[in-house]
C-alpha positions as CSV (number, residue, x, y, z in Angstrom):
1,X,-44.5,-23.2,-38.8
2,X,-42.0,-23.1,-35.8
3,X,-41.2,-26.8,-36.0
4,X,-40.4,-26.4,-39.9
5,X,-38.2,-23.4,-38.9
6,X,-36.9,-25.4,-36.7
7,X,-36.4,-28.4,-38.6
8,X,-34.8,-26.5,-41.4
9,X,-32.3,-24.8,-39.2
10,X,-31.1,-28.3,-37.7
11,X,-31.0,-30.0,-41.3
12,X,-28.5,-27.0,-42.0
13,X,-26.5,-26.8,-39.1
14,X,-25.9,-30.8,-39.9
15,X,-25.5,-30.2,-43.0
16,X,-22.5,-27.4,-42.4
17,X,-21.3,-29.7,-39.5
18,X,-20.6,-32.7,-42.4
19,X,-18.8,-30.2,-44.3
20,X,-16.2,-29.4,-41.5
21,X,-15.3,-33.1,-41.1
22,X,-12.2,-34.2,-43.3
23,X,-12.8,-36.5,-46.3
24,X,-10.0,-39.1,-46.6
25,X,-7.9,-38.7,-48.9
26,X,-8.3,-39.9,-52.6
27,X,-5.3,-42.0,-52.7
28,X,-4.3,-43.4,-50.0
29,X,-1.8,-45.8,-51.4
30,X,0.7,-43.3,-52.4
31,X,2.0,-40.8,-49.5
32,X,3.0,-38.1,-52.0
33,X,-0.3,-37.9,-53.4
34,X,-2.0,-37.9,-49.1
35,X,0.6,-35.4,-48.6
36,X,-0.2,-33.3,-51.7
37,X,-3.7,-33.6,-51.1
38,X,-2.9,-32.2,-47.4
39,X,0.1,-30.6,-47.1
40,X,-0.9,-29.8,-43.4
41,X,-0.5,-33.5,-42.6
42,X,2.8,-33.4,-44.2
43,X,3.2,-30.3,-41.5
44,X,1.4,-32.6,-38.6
45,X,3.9,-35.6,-39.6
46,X,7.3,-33.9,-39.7
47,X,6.0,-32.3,-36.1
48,X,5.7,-35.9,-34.7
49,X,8.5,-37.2,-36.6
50,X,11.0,-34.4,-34.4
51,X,9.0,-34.9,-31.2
52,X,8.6,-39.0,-31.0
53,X,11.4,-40.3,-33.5
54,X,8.9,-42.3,-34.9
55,X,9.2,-42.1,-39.0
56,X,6.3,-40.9,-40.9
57,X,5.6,-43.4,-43.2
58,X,5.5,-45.6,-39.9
59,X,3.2,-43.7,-38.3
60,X,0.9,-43.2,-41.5
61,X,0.6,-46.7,-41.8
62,X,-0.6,-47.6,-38.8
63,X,-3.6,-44.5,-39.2
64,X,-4.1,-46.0,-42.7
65,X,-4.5,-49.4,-41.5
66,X,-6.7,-48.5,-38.4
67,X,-9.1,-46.0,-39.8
68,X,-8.4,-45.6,-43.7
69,X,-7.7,-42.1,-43.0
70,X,-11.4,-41.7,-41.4
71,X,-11.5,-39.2,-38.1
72,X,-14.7,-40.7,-37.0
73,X,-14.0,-44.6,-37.5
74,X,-15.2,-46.7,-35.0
75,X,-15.0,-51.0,-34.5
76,X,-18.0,-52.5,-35.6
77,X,-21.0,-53.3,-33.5
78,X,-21.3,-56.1,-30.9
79,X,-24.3,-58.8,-30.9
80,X,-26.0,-60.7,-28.4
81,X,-27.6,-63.7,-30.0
82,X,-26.2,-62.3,-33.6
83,X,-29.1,-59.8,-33.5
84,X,-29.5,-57.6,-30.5
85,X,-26.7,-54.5,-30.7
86,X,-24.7,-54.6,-27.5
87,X,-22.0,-52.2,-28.0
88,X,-19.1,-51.5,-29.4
89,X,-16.3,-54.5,-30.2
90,X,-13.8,-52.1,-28.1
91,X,-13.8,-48.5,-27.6
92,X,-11.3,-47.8,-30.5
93,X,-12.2,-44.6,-31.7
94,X,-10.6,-42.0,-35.0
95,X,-7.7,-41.8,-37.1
96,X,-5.6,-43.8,-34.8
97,X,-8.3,-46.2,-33.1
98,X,-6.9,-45.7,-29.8
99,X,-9.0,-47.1,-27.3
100,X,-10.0,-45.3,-23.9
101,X,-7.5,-46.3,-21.8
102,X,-4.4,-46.0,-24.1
103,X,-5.8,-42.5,-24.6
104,X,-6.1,-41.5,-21.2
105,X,-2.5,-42.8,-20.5
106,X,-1.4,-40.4,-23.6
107,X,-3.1,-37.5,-22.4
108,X,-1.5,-38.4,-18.2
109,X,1.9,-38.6,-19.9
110,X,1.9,-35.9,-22.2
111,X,-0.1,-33.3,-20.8
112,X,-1.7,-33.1,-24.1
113,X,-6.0,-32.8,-23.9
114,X,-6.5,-33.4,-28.1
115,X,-8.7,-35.2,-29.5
116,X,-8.9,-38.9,-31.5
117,X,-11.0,-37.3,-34.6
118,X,-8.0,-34.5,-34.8
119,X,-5.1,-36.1,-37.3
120,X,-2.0,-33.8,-35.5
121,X,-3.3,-35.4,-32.4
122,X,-3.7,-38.8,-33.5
123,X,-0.5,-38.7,-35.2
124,X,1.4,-37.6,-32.2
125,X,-0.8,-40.3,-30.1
126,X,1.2,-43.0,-32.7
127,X,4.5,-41.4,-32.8
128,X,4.3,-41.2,-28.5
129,X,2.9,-44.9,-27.9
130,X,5.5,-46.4,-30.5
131,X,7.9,-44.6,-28.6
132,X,6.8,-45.8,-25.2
133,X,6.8,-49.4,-27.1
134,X,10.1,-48.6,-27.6
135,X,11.5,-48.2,-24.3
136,X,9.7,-50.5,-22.6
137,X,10.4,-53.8,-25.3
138,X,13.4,-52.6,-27.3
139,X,11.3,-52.6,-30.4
140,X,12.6,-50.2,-33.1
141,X,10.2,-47.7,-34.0
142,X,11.4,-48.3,-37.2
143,X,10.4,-51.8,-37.3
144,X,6.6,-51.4,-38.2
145,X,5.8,-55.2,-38.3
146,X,6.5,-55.2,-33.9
147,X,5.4,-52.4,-33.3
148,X,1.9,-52.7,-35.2
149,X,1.8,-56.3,-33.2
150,X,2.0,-54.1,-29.7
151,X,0.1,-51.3,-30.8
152,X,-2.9,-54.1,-31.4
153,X,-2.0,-56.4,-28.8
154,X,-1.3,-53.9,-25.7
155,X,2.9,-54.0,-24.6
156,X,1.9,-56.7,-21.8
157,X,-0.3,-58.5,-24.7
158,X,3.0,-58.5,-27.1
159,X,5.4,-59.4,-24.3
160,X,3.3,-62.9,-23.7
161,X,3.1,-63.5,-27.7
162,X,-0.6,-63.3,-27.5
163,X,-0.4,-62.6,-31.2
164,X,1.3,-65.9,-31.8
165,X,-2.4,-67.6,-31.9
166,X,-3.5,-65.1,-34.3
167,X,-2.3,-65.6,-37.7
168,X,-4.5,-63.1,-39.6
169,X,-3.5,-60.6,-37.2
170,X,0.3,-61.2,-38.3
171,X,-1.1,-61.0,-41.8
172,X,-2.5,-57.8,-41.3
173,X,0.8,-56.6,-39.7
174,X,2.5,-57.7,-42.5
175,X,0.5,-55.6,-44.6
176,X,1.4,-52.6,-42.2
177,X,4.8,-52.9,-42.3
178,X,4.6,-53.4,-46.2
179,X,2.7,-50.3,-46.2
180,X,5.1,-48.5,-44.2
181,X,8.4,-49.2,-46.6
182,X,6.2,-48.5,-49.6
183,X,5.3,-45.0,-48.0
184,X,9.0,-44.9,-47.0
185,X,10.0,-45.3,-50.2
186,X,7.6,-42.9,-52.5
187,X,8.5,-40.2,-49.5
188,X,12.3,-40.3,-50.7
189,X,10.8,-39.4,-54.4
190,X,8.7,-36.1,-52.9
191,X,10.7,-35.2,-49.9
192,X,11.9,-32.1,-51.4
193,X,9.3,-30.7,-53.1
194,X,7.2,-30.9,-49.9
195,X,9.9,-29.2,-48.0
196,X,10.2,-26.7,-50.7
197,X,6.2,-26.1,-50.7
198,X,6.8,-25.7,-46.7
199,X,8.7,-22.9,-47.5
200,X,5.8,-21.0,-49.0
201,X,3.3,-21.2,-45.9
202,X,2.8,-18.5,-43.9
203,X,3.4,-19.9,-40.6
């Protein structure tokens, strides 16, 4: 009877635990529709917009490309011999898939403990490494094609032109910085009425 109890009371404590976590959002090609959907993000963006200079629809790229808006995303499993798991591919991990190190270099910097499944934090992870990219290599942060080319590659991996041998990753940044002047763009349409529905929170 105990064990049932018990059983019952862990099934429910996952179950409430699921319900915390943060569905994506329903349409994630449209940033007025993310932003409508979650106007704290909105709140979360503008913050890291002001603190990093890095644009929002930049920024919101890059986490759509990495994780599809997922907090828990992770890189796919590794194989030994195509059928034993070994691991992780890397230890890219939420919104932002910022690996361990990278992370630990954000958190050294800024002070800031956070967490990759939190979006504010992941967001302000993109908007601080793009402007680290930045200073370091001269790359825009407004120029999402670079920078999403150095966020994958590492700075030092950019700097050689690792990415030179890797043409689907230039497709992929493509896409990213396609992404980004799309988002860019619909932003312009619902800029206002998501500062005028700023207005209305209480805080």
């Amino acid at each position: 009877m105990r064990t049932i109890i018990r059983q019952a009371l862990f099934s429910g404590l996952v179950i409430t635990l699921s319900g915390c976590a943060t569905p994506p959002p329903k349409d994630q090609s449209n940033l007025c529709n993310i932003f409508r959907e979650k106007p704290d993000w909105y709140e979360y963006a503008v913050d890291m917009q002001d603190e990093w200079g890095t644009p929002v629809q930049v920024a919101m790229a890059f986490i759509k490309q990495e994780s599809s808006f997922r907090h828990d995303a992770r890189p796919p499993k590794d194989y030994i011999l195509g059928f034993i798991p070994w691991g992780r591919v890397s230890s890219a991990y939420g919104y932002a898939q910022a690996q361990d190190p990278a992370w630990a270099d954000y958190q050294k910097a800024t002070g800031n403990g956070g967490s990759r499944t939190d979006f504010a934090d992941s967001l302000m992870f993109v908007g601080w490494y793009t402007s680290e990219t930045q200073r370091q290599l001269g790359v825009s942060k407004w120029d999402a094609y670079n920078q999403y080319l150095a966020y994958h590659e590492g700075r030092g991996g950019f700097k050689r032109g690792t990415y030179k041998s890797k043409p689907s990753l230039i497709a992929v940044s493509r896409k990213v910085d396609k992404q980004a002047k799309a988002y860019g763009w619909q932003l312009k349409q619902c800029r206002q009425e998501l500062e005028d529905n700023r207005s209305w929170w209480p805080f």
